[in-house]
DRENBA-824061 format. One record per atom (N, C-alpha, C): residue in one letter; x negated, z, y; atom name. Coordinates in pm, 1 decimal, decimal comma. Each point is the difference from the previous one (the first is absolute). Example, Ala and Ser with C-alpha at 12.3 -4.5 7.8 and 13.67 -1.06 7.14 Angstrom:
BEGIN
+---+----------+----------+----------+----+
! r !        X !        Z !        Y !  a !
+---+----------+----------+----------+----+
! a !  -1319,0 !    780,0 !   -569,0 !  N !
! a !     89,0 !      0,0 !    119,0 ! CA !
! a !    -90,0 !      0,0 !    120,0 !  C !
! s !     35,0 !    -72,0 !    105,0 !  N !
! s !    -82,0 !      6,0 !    119,0 ! CA !
! s !     77,0 !     73,0 !    109,0 !  C !
+---+----------+----------+----------+----+
This chain:
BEGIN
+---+----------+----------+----------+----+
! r !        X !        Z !        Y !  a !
+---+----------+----------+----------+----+
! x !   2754,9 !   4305,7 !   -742,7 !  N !
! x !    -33,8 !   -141,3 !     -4,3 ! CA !
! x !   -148,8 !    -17,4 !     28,6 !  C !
! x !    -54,3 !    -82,0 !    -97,8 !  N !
! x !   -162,6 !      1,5 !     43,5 ! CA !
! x !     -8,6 !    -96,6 !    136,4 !  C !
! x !   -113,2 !      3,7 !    100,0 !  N !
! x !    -37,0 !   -117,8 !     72,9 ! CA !
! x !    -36,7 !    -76,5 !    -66,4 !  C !
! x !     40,1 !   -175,6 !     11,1 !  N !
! x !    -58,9 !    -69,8 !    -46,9 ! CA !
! x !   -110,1 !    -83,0 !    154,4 !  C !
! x !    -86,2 !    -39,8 !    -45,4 !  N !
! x !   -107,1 !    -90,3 !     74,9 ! CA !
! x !     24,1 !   -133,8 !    -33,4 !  C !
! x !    -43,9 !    -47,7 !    128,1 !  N !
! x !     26,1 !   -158,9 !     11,5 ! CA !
! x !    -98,6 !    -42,3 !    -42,2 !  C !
! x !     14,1 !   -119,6 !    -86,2 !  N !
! x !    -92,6 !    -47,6 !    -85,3 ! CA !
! x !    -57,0 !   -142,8 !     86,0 !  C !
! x !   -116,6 !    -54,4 !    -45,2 !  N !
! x !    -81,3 !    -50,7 !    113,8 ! CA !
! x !     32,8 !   -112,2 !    -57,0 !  C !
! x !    -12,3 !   -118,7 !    126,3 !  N !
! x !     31,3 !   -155,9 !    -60,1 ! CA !
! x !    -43,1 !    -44,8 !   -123,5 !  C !
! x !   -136,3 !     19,0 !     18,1 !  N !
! x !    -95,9 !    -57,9 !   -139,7 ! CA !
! x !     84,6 !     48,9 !   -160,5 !  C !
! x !     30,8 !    130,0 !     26,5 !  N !
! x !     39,3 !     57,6 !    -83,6 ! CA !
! x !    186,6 !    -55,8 !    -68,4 !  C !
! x !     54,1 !    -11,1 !    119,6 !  N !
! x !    118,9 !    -89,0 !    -65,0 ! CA !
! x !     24,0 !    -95,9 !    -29,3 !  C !
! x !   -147,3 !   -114,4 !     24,8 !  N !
! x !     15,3 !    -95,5 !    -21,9 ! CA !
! x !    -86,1 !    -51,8 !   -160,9 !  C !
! x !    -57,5 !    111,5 !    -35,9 !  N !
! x !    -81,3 !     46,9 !    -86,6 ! CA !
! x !    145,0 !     18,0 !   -112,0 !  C !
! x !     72,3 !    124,2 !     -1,0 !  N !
! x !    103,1 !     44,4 !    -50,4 ! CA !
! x !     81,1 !    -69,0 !    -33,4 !  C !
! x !     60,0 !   -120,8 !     81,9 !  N !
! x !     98,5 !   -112,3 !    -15,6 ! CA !
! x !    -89,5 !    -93,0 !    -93,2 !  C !
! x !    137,9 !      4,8 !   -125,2 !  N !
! x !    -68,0 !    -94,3 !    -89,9 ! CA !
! x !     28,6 !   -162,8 !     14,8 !  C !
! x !     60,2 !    -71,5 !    100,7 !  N !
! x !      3,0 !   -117,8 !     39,3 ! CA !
! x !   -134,4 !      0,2 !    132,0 !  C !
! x !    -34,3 !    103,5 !     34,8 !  N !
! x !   -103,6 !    -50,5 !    111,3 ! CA !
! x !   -127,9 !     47,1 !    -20,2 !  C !
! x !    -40,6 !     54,1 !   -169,5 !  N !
! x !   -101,1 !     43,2 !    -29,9 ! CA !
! x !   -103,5 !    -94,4 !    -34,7 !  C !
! x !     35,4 !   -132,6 !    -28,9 !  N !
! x !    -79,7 !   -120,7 !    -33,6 ! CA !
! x !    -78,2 !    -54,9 !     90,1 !  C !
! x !     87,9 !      5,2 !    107,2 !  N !
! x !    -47,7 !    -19,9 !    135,3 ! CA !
! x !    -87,0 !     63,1 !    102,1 !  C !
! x !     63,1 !     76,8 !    -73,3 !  N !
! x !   -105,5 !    159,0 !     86,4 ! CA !
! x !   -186,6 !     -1,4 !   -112,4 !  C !
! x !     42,7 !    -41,2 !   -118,8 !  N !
! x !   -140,4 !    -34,4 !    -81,6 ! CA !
! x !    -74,7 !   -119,3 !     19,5 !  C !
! x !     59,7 !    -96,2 !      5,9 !  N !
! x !    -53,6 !   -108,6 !     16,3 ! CA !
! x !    -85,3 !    -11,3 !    163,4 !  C !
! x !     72,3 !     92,0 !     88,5 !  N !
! x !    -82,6 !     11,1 !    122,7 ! CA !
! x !   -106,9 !    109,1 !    -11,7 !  C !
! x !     25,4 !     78,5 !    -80,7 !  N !
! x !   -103,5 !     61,1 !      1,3 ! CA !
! x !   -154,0 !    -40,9 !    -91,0 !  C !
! x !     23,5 !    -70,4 !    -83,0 !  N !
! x !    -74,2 !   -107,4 !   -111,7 ! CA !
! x !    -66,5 !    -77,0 !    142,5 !  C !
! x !     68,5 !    -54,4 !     51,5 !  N !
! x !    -47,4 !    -23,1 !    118,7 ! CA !
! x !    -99,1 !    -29,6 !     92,0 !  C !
! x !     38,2 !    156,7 !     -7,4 !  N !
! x !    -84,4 !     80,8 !    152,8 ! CA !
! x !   -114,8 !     47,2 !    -79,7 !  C !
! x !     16,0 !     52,6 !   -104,9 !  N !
! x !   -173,5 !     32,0 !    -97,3 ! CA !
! x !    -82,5 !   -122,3 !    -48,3 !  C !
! x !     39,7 !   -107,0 !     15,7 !  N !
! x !    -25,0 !   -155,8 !    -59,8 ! CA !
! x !    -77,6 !      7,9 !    224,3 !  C !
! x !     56,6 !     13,7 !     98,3 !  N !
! x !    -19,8 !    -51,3 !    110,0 ! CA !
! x !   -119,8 !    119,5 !     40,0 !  C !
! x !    -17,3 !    134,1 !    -30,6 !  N !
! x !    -92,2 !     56,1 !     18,0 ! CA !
! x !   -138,3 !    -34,0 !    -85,9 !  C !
! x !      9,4 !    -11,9 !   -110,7 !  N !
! x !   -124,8 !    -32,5 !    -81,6 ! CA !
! x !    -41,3 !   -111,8 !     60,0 !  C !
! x !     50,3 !    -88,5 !     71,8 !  N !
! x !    -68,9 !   -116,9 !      8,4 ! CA !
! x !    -45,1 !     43,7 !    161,5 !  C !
! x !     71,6 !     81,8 !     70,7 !  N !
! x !    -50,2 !     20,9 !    161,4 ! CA !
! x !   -114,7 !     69,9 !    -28,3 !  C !
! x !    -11,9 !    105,4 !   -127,5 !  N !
! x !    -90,5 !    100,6 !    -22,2 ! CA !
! x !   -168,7 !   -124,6 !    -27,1 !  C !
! x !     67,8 !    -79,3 !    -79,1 !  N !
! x !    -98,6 !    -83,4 !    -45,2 ! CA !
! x !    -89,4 !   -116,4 !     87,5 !  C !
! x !     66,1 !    -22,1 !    124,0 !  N !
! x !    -36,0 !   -101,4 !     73,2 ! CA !
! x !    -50,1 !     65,0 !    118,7 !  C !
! x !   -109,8 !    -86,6 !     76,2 !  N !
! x !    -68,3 !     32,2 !    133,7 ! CA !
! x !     80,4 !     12,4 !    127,2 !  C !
! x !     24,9 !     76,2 !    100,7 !  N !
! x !     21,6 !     10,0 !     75,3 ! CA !
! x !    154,4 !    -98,8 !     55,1 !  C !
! x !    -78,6 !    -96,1 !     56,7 !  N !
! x !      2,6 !    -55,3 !     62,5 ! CA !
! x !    148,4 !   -140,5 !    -63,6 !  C !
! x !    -86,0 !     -6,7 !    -85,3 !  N !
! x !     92,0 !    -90,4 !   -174,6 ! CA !
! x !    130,8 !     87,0 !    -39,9 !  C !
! x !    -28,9 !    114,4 !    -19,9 !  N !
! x !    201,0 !     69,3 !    -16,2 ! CA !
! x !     85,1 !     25,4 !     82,4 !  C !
! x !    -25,7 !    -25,8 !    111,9 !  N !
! x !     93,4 !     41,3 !    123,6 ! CA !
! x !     75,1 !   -149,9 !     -4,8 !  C !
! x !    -50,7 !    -96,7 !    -62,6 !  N !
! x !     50,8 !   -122,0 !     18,4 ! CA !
! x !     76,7 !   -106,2 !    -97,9 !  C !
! x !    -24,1 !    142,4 !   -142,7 !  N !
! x !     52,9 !    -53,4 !   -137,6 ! CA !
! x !     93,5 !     91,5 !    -18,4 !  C !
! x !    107,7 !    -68,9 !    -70,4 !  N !
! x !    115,4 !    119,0 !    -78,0 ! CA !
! x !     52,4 !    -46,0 !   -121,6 !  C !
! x !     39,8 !    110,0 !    -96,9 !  N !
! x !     27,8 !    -36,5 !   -157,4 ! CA !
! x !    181,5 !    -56,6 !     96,3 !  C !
! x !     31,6 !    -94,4 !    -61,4 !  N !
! x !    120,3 !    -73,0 !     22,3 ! CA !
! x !     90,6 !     27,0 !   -123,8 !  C !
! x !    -56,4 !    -60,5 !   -121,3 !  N !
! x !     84,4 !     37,1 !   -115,8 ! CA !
! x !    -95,0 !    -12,9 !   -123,7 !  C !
! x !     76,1 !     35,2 !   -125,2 !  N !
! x !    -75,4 !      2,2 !   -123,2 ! CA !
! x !     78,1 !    -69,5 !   -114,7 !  C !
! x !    -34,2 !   -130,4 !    -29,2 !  N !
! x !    103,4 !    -88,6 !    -80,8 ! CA !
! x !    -89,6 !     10,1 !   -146,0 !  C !
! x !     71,8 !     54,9 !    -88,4 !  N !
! x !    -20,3 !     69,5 !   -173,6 ! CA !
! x !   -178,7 !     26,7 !     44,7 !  C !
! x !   -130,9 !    -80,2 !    -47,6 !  N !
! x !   -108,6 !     63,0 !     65,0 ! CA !
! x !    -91,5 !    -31,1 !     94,3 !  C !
! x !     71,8 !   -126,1 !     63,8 !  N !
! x !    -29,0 !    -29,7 !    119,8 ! CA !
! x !     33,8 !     91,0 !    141,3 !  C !
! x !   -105,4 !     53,2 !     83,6 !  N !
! x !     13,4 !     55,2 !     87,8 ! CA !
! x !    -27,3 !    -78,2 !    139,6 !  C !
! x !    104,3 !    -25,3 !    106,4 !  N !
! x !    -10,9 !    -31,9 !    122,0 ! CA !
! x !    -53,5 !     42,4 !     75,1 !  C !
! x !    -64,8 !    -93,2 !     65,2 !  N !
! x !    -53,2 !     89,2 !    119,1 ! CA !
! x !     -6,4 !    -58,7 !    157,6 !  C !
! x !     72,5 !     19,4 !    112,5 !  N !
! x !     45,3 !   -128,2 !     72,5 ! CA !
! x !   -131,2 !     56,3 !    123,0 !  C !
! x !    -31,7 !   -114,8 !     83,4 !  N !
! x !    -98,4 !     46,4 !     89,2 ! CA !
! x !     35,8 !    -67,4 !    140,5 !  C !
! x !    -84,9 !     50,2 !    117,1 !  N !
! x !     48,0 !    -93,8 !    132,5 ! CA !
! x !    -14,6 !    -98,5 !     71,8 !  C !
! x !   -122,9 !    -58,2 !   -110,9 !  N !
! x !    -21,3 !    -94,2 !     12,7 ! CA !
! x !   -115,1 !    -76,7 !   -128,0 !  C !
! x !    -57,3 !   -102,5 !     15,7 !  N !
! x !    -68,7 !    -97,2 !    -80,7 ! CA !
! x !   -120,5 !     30,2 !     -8,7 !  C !
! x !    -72,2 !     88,0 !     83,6 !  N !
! x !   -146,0 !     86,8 !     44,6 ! CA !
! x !     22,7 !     93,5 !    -89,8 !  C !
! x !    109,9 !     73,6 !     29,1 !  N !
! x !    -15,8 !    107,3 !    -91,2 ! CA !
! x !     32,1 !    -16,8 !   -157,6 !  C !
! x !     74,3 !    -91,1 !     -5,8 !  N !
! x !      6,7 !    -17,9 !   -116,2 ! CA !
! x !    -92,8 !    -91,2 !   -127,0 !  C !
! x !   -144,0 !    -70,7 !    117,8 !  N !
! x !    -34,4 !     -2,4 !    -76,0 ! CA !
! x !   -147,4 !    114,6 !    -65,8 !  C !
! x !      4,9 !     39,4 !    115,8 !  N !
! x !   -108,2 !    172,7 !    -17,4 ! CA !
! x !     95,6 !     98,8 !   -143,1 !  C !
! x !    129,7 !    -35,6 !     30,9 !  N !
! x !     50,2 !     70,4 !   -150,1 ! CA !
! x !     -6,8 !    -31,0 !   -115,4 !  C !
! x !    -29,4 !   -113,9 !     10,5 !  N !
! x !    -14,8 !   -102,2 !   -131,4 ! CA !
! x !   -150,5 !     67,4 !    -57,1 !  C !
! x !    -91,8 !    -24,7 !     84,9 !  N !
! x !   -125,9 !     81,1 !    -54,0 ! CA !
! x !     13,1 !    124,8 !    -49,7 !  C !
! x !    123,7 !     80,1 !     41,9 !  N !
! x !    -51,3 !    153,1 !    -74,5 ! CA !
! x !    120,1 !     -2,3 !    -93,3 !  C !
! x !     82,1 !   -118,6 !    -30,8 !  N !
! x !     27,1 !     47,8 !   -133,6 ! CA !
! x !      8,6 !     74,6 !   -114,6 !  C !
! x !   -135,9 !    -45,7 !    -28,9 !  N !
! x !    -80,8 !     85,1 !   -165,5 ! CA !
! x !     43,3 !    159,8 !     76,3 !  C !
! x !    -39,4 !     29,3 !     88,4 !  N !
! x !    -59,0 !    102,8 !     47,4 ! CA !
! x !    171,1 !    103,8 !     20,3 !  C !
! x !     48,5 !    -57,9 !     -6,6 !  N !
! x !    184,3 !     40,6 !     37,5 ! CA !
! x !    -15,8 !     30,4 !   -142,6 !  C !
! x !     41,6 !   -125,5 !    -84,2 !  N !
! x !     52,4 !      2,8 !   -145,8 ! CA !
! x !    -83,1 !    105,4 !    -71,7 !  C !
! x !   -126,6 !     45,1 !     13,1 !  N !
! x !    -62,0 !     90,6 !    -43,1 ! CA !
! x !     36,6 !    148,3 !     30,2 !  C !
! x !     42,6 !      1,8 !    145,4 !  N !
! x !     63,4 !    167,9 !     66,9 ! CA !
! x !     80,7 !    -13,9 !    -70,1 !  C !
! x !    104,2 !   -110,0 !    -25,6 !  N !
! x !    181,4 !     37,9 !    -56,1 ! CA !
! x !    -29,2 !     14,8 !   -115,8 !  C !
! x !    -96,6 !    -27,7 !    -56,0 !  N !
! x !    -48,8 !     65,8 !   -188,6 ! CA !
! x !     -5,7 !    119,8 !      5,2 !  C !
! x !    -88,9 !     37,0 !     90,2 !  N !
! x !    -92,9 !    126,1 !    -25,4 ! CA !
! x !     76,7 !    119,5 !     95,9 !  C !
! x !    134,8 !    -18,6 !     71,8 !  N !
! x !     25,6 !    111,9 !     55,5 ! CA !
! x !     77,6 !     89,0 !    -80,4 !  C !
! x !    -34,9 !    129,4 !     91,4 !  N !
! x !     38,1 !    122,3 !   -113,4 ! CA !
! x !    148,7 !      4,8 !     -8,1 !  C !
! x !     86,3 !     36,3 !    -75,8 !  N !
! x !    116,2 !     90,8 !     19,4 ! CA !
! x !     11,0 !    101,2 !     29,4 !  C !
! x !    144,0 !    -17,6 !    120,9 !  N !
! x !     -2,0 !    135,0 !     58,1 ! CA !
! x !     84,9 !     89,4 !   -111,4 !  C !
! x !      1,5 !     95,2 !     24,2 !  N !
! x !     47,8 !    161,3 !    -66,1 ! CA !
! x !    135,4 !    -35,8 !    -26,0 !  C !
! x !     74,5 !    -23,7 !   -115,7 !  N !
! x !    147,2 !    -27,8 !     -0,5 ! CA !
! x !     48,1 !   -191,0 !      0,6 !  C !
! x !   -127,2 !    -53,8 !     22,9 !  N !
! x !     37,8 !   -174,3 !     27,4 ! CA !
! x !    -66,5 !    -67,2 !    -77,0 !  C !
! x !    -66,8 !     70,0 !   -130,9 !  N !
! x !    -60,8 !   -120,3 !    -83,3 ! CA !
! x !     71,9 !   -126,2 !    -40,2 !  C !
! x !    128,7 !     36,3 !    -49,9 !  N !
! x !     56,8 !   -140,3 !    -19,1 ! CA !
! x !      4,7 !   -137,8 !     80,0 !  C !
! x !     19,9 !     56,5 !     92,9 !  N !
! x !     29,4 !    -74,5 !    143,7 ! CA !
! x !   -165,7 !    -69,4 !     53,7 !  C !
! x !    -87,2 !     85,6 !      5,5 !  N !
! x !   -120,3 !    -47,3 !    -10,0 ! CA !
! x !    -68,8 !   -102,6 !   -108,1 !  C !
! x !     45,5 !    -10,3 !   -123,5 !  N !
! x !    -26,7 !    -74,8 !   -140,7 ! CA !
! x !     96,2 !    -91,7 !     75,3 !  C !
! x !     91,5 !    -21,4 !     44,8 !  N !
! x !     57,8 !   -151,1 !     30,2 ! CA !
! x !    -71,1 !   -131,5 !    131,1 !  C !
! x !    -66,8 !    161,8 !     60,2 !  N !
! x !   -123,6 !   -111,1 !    143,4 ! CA !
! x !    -87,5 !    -41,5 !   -111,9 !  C !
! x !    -35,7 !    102,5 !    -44,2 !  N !
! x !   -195,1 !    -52,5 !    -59,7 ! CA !
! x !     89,6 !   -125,9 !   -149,0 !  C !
! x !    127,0 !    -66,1 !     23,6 !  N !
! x !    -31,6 !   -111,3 !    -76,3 ! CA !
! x !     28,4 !   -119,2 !     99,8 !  C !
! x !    -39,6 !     16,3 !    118,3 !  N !
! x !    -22,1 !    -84,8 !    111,1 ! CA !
! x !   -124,8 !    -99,8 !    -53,7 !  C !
! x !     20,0 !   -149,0 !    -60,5 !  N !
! x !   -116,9 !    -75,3 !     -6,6 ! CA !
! x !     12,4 !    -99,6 !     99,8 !  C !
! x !     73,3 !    -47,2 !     90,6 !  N !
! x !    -50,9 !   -115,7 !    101,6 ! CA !
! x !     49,8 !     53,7 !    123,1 !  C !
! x !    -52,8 !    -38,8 !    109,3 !  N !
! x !      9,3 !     37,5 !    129,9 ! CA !
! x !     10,2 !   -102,6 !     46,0 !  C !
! x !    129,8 !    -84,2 !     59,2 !  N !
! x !     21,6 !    -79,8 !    115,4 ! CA !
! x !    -32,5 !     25,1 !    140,3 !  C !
! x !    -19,3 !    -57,1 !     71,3 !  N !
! x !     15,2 !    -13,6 !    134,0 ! CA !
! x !     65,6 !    -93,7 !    111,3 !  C !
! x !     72,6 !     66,3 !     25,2 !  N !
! x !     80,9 !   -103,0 !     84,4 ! CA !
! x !     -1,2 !     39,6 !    128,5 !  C !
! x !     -3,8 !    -96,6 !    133,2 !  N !
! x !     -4,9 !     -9,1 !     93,5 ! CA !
! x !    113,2 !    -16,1 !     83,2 !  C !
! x !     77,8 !    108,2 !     67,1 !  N !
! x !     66,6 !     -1,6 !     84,4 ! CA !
! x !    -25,5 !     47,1 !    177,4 !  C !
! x !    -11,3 !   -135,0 !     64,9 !  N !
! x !    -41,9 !     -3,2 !    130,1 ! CA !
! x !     69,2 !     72,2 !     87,4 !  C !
! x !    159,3 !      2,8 !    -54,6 !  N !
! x !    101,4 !     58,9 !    133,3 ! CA !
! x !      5,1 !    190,5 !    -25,5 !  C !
! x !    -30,4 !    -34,7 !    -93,0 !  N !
! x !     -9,2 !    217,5 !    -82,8 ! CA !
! x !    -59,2 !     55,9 !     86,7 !  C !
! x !    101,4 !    129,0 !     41,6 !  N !
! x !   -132,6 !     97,8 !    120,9 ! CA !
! x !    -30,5 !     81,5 !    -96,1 !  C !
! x !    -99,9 !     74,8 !      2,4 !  N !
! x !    -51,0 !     83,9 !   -104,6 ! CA !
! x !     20,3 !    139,0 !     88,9 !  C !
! x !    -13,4 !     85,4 !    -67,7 !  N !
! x !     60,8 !    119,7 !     82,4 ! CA !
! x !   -136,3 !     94,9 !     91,5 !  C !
! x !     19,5 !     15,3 !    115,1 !  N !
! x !    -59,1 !    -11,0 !     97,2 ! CA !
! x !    -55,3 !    -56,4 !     89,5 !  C !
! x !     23,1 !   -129,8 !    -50,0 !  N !
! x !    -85,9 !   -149,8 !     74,7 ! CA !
! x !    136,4 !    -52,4 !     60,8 !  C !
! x !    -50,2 !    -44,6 !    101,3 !  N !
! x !     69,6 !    -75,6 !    124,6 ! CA !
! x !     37,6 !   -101,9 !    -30,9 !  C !
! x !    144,5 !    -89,7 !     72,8 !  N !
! x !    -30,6 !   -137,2 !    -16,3 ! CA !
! x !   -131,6 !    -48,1 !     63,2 !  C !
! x !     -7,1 !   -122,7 !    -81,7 !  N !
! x !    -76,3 !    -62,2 !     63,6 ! CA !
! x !    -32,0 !   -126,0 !    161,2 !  C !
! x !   -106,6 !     30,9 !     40,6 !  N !
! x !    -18,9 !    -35,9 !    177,5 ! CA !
! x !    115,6 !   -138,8 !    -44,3 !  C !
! x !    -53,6 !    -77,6 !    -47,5 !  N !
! x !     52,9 !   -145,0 !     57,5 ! CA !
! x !    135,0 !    -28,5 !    -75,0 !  C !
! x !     69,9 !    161,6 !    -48,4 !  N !
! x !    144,9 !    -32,8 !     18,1 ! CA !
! x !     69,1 !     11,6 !     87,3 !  C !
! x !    -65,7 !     73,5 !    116,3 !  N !
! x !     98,5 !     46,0 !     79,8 ! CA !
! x !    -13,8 !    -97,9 !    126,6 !  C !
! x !   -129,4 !    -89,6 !    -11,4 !  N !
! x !    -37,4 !    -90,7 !     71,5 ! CA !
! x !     91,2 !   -113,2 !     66,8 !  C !
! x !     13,8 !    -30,5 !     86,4 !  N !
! x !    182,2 !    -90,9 !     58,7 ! CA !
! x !   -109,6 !   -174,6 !    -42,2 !  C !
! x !    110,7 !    -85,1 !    -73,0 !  N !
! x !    -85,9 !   -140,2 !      5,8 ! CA !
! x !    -54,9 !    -35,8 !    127,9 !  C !
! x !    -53,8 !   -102,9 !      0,4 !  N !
! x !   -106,3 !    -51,6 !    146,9 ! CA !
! x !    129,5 !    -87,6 !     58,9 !  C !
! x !     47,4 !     14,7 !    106,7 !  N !
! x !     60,1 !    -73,7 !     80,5 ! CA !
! x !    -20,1 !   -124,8 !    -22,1 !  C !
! x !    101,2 !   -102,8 !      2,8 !  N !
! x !     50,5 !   -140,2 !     -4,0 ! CA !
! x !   -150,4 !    -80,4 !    113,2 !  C !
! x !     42,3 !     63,5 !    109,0 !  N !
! x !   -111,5 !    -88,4 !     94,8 ! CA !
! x !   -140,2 !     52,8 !    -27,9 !  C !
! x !    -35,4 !     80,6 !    -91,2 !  N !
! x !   -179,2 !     25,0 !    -29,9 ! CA !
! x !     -2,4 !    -54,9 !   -129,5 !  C !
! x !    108,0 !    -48,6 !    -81,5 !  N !
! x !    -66,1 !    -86,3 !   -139,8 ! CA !
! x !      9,8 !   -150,5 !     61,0 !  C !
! x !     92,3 !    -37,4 !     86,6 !  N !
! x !     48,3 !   -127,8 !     49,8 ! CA !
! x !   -173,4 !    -38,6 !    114,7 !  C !
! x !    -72,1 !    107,4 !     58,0 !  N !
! x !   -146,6 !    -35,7 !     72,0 ! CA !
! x !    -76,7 !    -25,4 !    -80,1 !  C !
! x !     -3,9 !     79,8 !   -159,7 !  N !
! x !    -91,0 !    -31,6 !    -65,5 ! CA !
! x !    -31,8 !    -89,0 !    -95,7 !  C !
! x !    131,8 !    -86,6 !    -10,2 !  N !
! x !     58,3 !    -96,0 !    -69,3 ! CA !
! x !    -52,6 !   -120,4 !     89,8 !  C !
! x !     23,6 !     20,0 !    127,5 !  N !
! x !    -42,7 !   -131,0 !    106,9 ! CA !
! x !   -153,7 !    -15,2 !      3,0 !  C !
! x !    -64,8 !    147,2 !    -53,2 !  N !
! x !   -156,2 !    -43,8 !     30,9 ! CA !
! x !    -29,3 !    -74,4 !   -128,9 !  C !
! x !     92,1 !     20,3 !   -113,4 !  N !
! x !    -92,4 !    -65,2 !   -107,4 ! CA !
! x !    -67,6 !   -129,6 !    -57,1 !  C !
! x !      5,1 !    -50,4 !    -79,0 !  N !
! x !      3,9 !   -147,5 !     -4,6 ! CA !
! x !     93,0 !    -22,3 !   -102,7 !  C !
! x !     48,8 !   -128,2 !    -52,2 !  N !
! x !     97,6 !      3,3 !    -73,7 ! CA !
! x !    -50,5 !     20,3 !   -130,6 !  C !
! x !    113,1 !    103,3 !   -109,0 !  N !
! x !    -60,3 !     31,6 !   -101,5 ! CA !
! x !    115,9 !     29,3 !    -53,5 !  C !
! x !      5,6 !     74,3 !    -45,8 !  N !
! x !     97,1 !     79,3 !   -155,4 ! CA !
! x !      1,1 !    142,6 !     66,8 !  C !
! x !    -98,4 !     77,6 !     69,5 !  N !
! x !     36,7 !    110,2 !     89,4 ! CA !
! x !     49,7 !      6,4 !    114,7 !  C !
! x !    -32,3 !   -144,4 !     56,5 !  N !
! x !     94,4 !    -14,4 !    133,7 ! CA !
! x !    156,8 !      6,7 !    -27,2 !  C !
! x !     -6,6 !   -107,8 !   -140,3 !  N !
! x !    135,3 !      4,8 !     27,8 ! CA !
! x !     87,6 !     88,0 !    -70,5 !  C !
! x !    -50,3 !    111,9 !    -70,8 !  N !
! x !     26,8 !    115,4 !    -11,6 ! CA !
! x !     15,3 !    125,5 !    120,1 !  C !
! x !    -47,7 !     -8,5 !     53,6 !  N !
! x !     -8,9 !     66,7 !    111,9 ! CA !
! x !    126,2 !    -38,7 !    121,9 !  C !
! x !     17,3 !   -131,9 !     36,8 !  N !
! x !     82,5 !    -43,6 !     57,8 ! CA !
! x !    184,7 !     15,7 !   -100,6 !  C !
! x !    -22,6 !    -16,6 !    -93,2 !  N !
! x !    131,1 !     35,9 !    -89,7 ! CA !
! x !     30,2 !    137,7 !     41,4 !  C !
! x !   -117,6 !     86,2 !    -55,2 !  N !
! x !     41,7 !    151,4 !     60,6 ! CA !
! x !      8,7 !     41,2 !    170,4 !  C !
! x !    -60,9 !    -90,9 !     27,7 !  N !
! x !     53,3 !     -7,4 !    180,9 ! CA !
! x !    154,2 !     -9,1 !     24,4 !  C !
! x !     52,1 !    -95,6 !    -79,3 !  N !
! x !    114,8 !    -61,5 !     31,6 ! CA !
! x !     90,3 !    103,9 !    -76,6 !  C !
! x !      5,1 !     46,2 !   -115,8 !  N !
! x !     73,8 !     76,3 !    -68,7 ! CA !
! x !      0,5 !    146,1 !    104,6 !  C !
! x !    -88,0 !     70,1 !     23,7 !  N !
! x !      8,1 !    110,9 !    103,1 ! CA !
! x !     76,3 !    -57,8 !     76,7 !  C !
! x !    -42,3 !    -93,0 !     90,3 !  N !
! x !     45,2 !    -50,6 !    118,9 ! CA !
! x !    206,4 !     50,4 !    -31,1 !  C !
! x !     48,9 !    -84,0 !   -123,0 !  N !
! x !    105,9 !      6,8 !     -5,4 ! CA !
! x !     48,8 !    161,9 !    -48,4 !  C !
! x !   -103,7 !     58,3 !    -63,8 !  N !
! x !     81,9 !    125,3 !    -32,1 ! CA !
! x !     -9,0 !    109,6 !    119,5 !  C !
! x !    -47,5 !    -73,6 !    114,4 !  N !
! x !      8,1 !     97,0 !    133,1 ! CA !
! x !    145,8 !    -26,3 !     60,6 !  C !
! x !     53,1 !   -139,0 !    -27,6 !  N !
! x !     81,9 !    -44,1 !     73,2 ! CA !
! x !    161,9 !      2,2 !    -96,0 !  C !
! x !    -16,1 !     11,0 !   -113,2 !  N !
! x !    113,1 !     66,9 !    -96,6 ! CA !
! x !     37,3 !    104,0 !     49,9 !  C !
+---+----------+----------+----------+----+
């Protein structure tokens, strides 16, 4: 009887012809999410990620409105790498389907952690106590923020006591 070897995840999921689409389309992906990390400064890809690719529109979601609009400027500069990158050894086809990438969205998702980044400080932050919006409400004068402020006084107030 020969030994047989255990074959590696990638590989059966590769092999299975119901989970091979899936297994391509993530990998379309992940070469769509490197060219553009390869392509961008520092600082700008740690904070962008390819999301999805709808016929030749390519997504691109970010962590905020800063960054997204510093992405907006390098555009050209994306759409030009996803032209001009090479094919790898065995993936031309697959490569001819990025480089017909012509628009690049950007969309902004605030709650997205990006992978390695922390939540952020002022989620984990507890609201301001009932009696420090209710002092600062008393110093004000009457306005449209007072009485905003006093609403959210009163609403805490009650969701301490629920």
């Amino acid at each position: 009887m020969p030994i047989r070897t255990a074959k590696s995840a990638g590989t059966l999921v590769r092999e299975n012809p119901a989970l091979k689409p899936v297994h391509d389309r993530l990998a379309a992906l992940s070469r769509l999410q490197k060219t553009i990390a390869d392509t961008l400064p520092v600082g700008l890809k740690d904070s962008c990620r390819v999301a999805t690719v709808e016929g030749s529109t390519l997504v691109i979601a970010t962590a905020n409105g800063a960054t997204a609009a510093r992405l907006k400027q390098m555009l050209p500069r994306l759409l030009e790498a996803l032209r001009s990158a090479r094919p790898e050894p065995g993936r031309g086809e697959n490569r001819m389907k990025e480089q017909q990438v012509t628009v690049i969205t950007v969309l902004v998702q605030p709650n997205f952690s990006f992978a390695g980044e922390s939540a952020p400080a002022h989620a984990a932050r507890p609201p301001l106590p009932p009696a420090m919006l209710a002092e600062l409400a008393a110093k004000l004068t009457d306005s449209p923020l007072k009485r905003t402020i006093t609403r959210l006084a009163a609403k805490s107030k009650r969701g301490l006591t629920d």
